[in-house]
C-alpha positions in Angstrom: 118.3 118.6 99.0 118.1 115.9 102.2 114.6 117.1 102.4 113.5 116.4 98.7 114.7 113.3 99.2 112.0 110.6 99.0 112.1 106.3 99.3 109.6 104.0 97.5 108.3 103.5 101.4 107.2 107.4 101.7 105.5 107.6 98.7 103.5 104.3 99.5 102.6 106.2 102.8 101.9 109.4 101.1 99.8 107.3 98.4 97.6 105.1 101.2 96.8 108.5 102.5 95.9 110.2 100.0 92.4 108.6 100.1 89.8 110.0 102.0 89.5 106.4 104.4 91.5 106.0 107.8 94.2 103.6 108.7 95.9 102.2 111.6 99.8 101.5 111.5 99.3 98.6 111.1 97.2 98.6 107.9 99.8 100.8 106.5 102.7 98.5 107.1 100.0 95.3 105.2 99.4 97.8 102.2 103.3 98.6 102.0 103.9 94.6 102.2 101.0 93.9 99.2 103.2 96.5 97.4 106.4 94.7 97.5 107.8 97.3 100.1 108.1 95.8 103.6 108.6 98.1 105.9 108.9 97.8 109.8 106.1 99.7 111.8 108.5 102.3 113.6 109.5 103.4 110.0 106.0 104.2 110.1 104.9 105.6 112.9 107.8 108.3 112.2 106.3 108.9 108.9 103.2 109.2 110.5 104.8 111.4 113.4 106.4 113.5 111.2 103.6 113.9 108.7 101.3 114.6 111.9 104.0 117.6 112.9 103.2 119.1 109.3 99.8 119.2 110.2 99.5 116.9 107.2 97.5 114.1 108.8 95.5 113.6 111.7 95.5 111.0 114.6 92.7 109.6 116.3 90.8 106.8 118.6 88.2 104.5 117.0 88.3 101.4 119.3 91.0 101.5 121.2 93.1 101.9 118.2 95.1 104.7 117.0 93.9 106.0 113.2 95.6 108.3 111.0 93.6 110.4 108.0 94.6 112.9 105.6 94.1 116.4 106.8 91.7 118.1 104.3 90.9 121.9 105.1 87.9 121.5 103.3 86.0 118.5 104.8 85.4 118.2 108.4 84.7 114.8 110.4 83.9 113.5 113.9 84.1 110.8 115.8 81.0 109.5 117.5 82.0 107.5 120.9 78.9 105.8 122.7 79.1 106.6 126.5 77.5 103.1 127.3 79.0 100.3 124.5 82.4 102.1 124.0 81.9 101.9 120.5 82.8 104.2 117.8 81.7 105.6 115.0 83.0 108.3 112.1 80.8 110.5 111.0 81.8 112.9 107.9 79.6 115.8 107.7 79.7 119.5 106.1 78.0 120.8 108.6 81.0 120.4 111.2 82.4 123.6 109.4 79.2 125.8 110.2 79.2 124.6 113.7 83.2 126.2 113.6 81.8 129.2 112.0 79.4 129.7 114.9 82.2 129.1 117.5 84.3 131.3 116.1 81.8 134.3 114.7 80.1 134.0 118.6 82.4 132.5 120.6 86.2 133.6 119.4 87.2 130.3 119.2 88.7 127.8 116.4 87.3 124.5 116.7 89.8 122.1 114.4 87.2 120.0 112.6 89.5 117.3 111.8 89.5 116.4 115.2 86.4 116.0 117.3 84.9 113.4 119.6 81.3 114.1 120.5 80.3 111.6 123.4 76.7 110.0 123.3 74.4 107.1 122.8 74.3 104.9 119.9 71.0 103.6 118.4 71.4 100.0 119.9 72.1 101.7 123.3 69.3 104.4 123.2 66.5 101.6 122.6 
């Protein structure tokens, strides 16, 4: 029964994440607030921890700053991280899933699409 048990605070979590947009801790904590829910941001980083052991969300960089997304087996995204600016980028794409296809069909190995960083140039820094 303890685990069944839910607060007004987890669903707000669960519901800010179940859109397909990123969020920092922070942003979580201002959505809870605008909800009439304050919350303190260690209640929800161990949401987020706990929801990241479940493989239920994802964790990432963009910036410097730690992101968390809904995992979604069906949709795959990367981030894009310029080797000159430092800047970053998301990129959602379908095709992520046939590059996993290939490295696992060819190469034995599962690539977890929900978390890539692919290192580059970005436009501005290419020109």
């Amino acid at each position: 029964m303890a685990n069944a048990y839910r607060t007004e605070q987890k669903q707000l979590i669960d519901e800010i994440l179940s859109t397909d947009k990123d969020f920092s801790c922070d942003e979580i904590v201002e959505y809870l607030k605008s909800k009439g829910t304050p919350v303190s941001v260690p209640t929800v980083y161990r949401r987020l921890a706990k929801l990241k052991e479940a493989g239920k969300v994802n964790s990432f960089y963009v910036d410097g700053k730690l992101r968390y997304r809904r995992t979604k087996a069906d949709t795959g995204f990367a981030i894009l991280k310029c080797n000159s600016c430092g800047k970053s980028f998301k990129l959602d794409c379908d095709d992520l899933h046939d590059f996993s296809d290939h490295l696992m069909s060819h190469h034995n190995f599962l690539v977890d699409t929900n978390s890539i960083i692919l290192y580059g140039l970005c436009k501005e820094c290419i020109k």
